[in-house]
C-alpha positions in Angstrom: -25.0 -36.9 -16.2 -23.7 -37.1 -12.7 -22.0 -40.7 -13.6 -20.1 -38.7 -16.3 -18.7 -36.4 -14.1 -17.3 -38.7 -12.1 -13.7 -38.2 -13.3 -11.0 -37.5 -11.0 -10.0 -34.4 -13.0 -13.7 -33.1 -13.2 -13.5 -33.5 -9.4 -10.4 -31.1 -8.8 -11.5 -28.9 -10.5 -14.9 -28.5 -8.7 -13.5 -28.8 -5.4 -10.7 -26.0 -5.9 -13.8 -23.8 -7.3 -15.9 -24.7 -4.4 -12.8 -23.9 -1.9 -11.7 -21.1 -3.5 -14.5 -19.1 -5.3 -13.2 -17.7 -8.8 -9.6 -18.6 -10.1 -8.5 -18.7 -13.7 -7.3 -21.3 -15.5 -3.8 -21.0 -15.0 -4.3 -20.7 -11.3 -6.6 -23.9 -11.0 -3.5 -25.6 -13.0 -1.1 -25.1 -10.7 -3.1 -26.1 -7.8 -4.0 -29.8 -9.6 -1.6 -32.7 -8.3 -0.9 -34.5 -10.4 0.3 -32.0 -13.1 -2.4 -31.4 -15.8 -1.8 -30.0 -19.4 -3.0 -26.9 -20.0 -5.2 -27.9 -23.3 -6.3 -31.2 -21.1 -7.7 -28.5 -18.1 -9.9 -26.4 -21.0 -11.3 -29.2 -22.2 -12.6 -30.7 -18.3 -13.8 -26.4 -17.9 -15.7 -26.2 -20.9 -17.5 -29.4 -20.2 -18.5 -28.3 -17.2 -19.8 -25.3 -18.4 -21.6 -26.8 -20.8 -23.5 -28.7 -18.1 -23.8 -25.2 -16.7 -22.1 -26.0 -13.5 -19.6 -23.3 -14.0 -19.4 -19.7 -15.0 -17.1 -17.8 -16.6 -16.0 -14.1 -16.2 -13.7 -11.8 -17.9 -11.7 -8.8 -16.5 -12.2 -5.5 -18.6 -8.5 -4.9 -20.2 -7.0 -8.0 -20.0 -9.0 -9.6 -23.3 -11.3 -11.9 -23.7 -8.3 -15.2 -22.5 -8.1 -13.7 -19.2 -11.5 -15.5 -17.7 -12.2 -16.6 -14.3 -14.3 -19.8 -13.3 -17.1 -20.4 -10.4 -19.5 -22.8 -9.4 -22.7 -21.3 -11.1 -24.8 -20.2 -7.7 -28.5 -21.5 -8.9 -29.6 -24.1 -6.4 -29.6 -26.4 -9.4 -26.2 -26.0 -10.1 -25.1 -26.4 -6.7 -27.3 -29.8 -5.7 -25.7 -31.5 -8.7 -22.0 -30.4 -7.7 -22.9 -31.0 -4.1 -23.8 -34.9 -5.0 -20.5 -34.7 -7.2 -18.5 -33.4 -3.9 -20.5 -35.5 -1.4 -21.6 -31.9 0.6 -24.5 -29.9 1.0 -25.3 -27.3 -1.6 -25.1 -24.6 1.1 -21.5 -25.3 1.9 -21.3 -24.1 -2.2 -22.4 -20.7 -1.6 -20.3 -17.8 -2.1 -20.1 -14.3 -1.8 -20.4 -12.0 -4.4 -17.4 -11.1 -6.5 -17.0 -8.3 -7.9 -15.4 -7.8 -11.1 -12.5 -5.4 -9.6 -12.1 -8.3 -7.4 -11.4 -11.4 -9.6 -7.8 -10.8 -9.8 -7.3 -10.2 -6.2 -9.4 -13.5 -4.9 -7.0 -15.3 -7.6 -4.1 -14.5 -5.8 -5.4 -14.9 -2.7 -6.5 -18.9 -3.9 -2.8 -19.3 -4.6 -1.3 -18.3 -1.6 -4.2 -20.1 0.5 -3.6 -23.0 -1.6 0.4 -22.7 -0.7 0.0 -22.2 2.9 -2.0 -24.8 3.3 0.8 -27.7 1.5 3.0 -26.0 3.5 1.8 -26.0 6.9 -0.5 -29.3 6.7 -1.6 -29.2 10.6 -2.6 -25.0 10.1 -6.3 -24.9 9.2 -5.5 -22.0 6.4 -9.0 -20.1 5.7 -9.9 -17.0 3.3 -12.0 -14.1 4.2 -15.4 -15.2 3.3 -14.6 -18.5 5.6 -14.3 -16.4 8.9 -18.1 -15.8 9.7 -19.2 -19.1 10.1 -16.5 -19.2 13.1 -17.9 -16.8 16.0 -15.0 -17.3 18.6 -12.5 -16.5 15.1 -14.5 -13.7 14.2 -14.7 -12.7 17.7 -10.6 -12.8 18.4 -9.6 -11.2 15.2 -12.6 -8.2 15.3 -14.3 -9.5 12.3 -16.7 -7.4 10.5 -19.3 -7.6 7.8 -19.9 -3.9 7.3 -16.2 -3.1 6.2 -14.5 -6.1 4.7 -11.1 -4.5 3.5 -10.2 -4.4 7.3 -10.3 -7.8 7.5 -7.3 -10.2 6.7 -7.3 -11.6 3.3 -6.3 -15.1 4.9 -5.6 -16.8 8.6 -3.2 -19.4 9.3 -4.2 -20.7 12.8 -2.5 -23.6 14.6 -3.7 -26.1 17.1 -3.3 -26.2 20.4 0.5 -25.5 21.3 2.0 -26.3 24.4 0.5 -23.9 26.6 -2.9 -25.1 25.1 -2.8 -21.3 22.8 -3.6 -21.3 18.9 -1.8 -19.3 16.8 -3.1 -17.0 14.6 -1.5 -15.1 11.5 -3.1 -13.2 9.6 -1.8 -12.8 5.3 -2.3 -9.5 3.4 -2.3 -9.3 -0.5 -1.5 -5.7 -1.3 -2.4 -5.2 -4.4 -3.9 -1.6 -5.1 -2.7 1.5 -3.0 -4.4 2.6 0.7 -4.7 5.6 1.7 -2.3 5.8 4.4 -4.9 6.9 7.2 -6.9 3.5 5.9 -3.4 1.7 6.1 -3.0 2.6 9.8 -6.5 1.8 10.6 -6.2 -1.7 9.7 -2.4 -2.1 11.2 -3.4 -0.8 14.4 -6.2 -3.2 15.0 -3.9 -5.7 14.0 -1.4 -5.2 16.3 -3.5 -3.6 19.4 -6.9 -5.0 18.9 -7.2 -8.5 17.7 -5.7 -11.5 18.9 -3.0 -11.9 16.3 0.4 -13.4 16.8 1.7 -12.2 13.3 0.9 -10.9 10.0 2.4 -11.0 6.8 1.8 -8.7 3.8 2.4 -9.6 0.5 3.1 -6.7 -1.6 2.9 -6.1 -5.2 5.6 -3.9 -5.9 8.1 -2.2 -3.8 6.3 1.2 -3.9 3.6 -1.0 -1.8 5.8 -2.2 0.6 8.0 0.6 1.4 4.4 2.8 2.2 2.9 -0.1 4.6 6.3 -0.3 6.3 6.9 3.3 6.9 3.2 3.5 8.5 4.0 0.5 10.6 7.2 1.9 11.7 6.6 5.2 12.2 3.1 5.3 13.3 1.9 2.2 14.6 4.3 0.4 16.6 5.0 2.8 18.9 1.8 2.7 20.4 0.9 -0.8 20.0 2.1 -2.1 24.0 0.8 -5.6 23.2 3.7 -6.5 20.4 5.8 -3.9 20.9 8.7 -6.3 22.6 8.9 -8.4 18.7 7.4 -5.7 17.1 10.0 -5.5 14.3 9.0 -9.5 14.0 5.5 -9.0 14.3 4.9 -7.9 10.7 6.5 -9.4 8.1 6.9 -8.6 3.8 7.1 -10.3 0.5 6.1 -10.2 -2.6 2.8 -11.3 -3.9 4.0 -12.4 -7.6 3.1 -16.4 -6.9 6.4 -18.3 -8.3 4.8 -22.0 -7.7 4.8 -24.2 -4.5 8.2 -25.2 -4.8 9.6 -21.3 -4.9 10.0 -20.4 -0.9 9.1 -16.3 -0.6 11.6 -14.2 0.8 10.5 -12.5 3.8 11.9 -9.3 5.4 11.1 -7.9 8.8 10.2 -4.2 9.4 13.8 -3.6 9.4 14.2 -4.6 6.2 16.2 -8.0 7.8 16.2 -11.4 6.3 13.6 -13.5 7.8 13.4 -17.4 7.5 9.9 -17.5 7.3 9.1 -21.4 8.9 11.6 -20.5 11.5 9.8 -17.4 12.3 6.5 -19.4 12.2 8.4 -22.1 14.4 9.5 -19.2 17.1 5.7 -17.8 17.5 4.5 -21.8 17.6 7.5 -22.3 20.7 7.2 -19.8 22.3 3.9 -17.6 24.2 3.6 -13.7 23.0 4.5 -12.3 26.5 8.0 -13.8 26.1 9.1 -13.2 22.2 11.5 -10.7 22.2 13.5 -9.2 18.6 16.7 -11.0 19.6 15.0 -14.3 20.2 14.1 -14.4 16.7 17.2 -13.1 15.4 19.1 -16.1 17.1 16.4 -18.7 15.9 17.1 -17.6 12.4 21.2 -17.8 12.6 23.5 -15.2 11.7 23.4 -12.7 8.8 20.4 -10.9 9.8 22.4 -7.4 9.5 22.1 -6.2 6.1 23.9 -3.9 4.3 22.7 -1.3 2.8 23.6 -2.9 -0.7 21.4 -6.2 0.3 18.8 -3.5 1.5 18.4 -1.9 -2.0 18.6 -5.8 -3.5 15.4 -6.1 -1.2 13.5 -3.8 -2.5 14.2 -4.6 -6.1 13.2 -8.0 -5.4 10.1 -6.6 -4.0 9.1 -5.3 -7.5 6.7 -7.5 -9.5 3.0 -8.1 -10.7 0.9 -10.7 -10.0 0.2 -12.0 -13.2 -3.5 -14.8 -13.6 
């Protein structure tokens, strides 16, 4: 059996499961390179599920098309993948996902998956990567007991010139917090744990406006250690994934344009004692005062669901 799984395609597919955890079909088709044909991409996943390698799960109220894929956890299933791969069954191992979660860890392999094409020399990890890392877990406050207050991903940078990583840290709102929980999390963010920047991707502008308002109004006035970029420190998007060619459009807390790989260039060039708001507005170019037209055109184009 494991000479017939040889194939290149059988391959992609098990590696993207094995980085990611569950994704869905459509999701594990985008990520393939070279394209793949939808019908061509069923017929490698049933196989493989027929060799009981995979499993498949469905989300209540999306019908019984809407599944998501996994490596199968038995130690079985994971040796023969693991000789497939060329790793150790351990480094198959994954967490638990719930089924509330399947759409959310979907997302979340889409935007890793995106990051990581476009930043080549970031290493780009998910959440359940962090606690093998103790000097990562120990910089960004990671914690086992409480897992929503940690970041969804991490973008972190090599050495930079004055021999600092980088670290950003990637949010994918997609159900409602409390706004006590929201302030929580934002606070350690900015005050607590060695972040340069984070990003929230929201789904829909109702999302976006809430986060922003607790940001603004209750966080960053008390959070000394980014308060100098602090409109730059966080910025928002939209979650709805549009493909790896489609560049997000970012806004800062001000609800001004932000040219995200510029704004990822400015924390790279320069150390956090020394950013300043105006330094990134002048390493984005001009047009960063909106109108309040372009503002309402913002939050339209915030609006949007994540669709599998």
């Amino acid at each position: 059996m494991t000479k017939s799984l040889k194939g290149i395609r059988s391959a992609q597919v098990l590696k993207l499961l094995a980085e990611h955890g569950p994704m869905s079909v459509e999701a594990i088709r985008q990520c393939m390179v070279p394209e793949i044909q939808k019908r061509r991409l069923n017929e490698i996943i049933q196989r493989l599920c027929g060799w009981h390698l995979l499993e498949r799960r469905t989300f209540p109220g999306l019908g019984p098309s809407a599944a998501f894929y996994s490596i199968k956890q038995s130690s079985a299933s994971r040796a023969v993948v693991g000789e497939m791969l060329d790793v150790s069954e351990d480094r198959l191992l994954h967490p638990h996902f719930r089924r509330v979660e399947l759409l959310h860890s979907n997302s979340c392999a889409l935007w890793k998956e995106y990051f990581k094409r476009l930043f080549p020399d970031f290493t780009v990890l998910r959440d359940f990567e962090f606690y093998g890392d103790k000097e990562l877990s120990r910089l960004l406050l990671i914690g086992r007991d409480d897992r929503d207050m940690n970041p969804d991903i991490v973008l972190i940078s090599s050495d930079t010139n004055d021999h600092q990583r980088r670290i950003v840290a990637v949010e994918i709102e997609r159900n409602p917090k409390s706004k006590e929980r929201l302030a929580r999390k934002l606070a350690k963010y900015a005050t607590e744990a060695h972040l340069d920047g984070v990003i929230y991707l929201c789904e829909g502008s109702t999302s976006f406006e809430r986060i922003r308002n607790v940001y603004s109004s209750t966080v960053l006035q008390q959070a000394l250690r980014i308060k100098h970029y602090g409109s730059h420190f966080v910025l928002f998007s939209n979650s709805s994934f549009k493909g790896f060619d489609h560049a997000p459009q970012m806004v800062n807390a001000r609800l001004e344009n932000v040219n995200f790989e510029k704004w990822i260039q400015q924390l790279l060039a320069v150390k956090m004692s020394a950013r300043r708001d105006h330094s990134f507005a002048l390493a984005a170019g001009s047009g960063w005062q909106i109108a309040e037209k372009q503002k309402v055109q913002q939050l339209s184009q915030l609006k949007g669901i994540t669709t599998i």
